[in-house]
C-alpha positions in Angstrom: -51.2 -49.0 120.6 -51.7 -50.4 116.6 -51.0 -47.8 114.4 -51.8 -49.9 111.3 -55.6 -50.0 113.4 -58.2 -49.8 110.1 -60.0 -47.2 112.5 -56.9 -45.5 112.9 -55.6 -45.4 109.5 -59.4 -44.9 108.1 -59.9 -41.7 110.8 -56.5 -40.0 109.2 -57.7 -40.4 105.9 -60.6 -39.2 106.4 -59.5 -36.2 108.9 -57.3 -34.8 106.7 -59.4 -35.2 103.6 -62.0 -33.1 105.6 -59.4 -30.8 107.3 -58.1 -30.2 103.4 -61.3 -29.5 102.3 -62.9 -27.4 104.5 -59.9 -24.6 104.6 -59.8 -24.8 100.3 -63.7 -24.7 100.8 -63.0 -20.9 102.0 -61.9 -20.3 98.9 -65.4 -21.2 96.7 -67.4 -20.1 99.5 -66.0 -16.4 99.4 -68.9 -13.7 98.1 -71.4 -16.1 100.0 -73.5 -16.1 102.6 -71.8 -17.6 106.0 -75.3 -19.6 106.3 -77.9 -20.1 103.9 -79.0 -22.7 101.3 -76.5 -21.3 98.3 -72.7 -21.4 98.4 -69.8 -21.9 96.0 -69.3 -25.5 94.6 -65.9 -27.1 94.6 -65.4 -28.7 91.8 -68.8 -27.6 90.1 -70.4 -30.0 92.5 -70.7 -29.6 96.5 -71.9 -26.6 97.6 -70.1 -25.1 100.5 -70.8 -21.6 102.5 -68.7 -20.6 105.5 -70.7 -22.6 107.9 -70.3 -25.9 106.2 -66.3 -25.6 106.0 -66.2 -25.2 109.9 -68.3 -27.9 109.9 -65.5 -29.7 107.6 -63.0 -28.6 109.8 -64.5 -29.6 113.2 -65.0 -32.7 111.9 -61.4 -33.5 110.1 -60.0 -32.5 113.7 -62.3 -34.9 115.2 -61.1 -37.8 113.2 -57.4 -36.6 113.5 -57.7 -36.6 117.2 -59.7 -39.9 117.3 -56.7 -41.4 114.6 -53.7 -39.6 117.3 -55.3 -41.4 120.7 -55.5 -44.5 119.7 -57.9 -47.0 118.2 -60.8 -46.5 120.4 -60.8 -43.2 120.1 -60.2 -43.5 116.7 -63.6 -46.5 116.3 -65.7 -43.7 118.3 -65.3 -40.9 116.3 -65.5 -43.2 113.5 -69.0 -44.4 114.4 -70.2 -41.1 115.8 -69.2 -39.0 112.4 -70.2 -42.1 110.4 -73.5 -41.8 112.1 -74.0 -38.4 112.0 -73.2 -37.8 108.2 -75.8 -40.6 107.5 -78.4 -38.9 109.9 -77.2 -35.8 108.0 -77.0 -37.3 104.3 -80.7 -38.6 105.3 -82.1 -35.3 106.6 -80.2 -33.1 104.1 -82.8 -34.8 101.3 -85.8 -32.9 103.0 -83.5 -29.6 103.2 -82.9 -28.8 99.7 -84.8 -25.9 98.6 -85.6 -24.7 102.5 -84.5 -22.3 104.5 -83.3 -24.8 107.1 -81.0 -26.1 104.6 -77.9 -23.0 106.4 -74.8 -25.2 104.9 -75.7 -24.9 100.9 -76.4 -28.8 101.4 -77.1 -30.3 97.8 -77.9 -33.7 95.6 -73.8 -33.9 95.4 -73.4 -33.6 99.3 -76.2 -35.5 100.2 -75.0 -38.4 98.3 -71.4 -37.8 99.6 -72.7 -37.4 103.1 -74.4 -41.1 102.9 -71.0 -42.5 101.1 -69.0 -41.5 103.8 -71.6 -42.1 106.9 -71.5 -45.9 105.9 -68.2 -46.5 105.6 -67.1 -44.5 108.8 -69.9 -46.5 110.8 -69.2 -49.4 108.6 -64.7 -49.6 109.8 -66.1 -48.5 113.4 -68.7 -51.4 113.8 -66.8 -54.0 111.9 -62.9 -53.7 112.2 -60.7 -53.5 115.6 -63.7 -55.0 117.6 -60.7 -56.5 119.1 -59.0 -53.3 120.4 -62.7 -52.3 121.8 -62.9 -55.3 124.5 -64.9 -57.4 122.2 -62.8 -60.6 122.5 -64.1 -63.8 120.5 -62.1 -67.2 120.9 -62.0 -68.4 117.8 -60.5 -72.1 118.7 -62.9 -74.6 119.6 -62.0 -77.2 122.1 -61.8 -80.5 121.7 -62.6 -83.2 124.1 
C-alpha cells in the first residue's frame, strides 16, 4: 500500500477538512432550522443548517475511510464525492431561493462545491491510474 498515494494523501486532506467543518458548522448553525434554505454562515460566507454539517460529516468520514484502505478506495471516493459536489455545485445554482434548497446552499457554497468536485474528480481520474490496474508501458521497443 503507497501511503504518499496523491488519492490517499488528497482524501485525508480533504476528510478532515470536511470532518472539521461540519462538527464547528454546529456551532453557526445553532437557532436554525435542521433543514431549510437559511442557516448560519461560517465565516460570513457558507451557509450551513444541521442537515448540511451531517452532510459534511458523512462525507469527511467517506474520504477518511477511502484515505485509511488504500489508494483505490481512496481514487473511488475521490471520484464519487468529486462527482457528486460538482453534480451538487451544478444543481445547487437552480436551488437558491427554493424550498428544495433544505441545506442553506448559497453563491459561496455553490462555488465551493464546484472547486472541490473538480479537483476530487480531477486526483481520482488523473493520479495513481497505476494503483487502479491501468498499467501503460512507457518504453518502446526497439528492433
Amino acid at each position: 500500500m503507497n501511503a504518499r498515494s496523491p488519492n490517499r494523501i488528497v482524501g485525508a486532506i480533504f476528510g478532515a477538512v470536511f470532518t472539521l467543518v461540519g462538527l464547528i458548522g454546529f456551532f453557526w448553525s445553532g437557532g436554525h432550522a435542521a433543514m431549510g434554505h437559511e442557516g448560519g454562515a461560517i465565516l460570513g460566507l457558507f451557509e450551513v443548517n444541521v442537515a448540511h454539517n451531517i452532510v459534511h460529516l458523512a462525507v469527511g468520514a467517506a474520504l477518511l475511510a477511502g484515505s485509511v484502505l488504500g489508494t483505490p478506495a481512496a481514487r473511488a471516493a475521490n471520484g464519487t464525492v468529486g462527482a457528486v459536489y460538482l453534480a451538487v455545485g451544478v444543481a445547487g445554482l437552480f436551488l437558491i431561493g427554493t424550498d428544495l434548497n433544505i441545506l442553506a446552499l448559497n453563491g459561496a457554497d455553490n462555488a465551493l462545491h464546484l472547486v472541490v468536485g473538480a479537483v476530487l474528480l480531477g486526483t481520482a481520474l488523473g493520479l495513481d491510474r497505476r494503483s487502479a490496474g491501468v498499467h501503460h508501458d512507457q518504453r518502446k521497443s526497439h528492433a
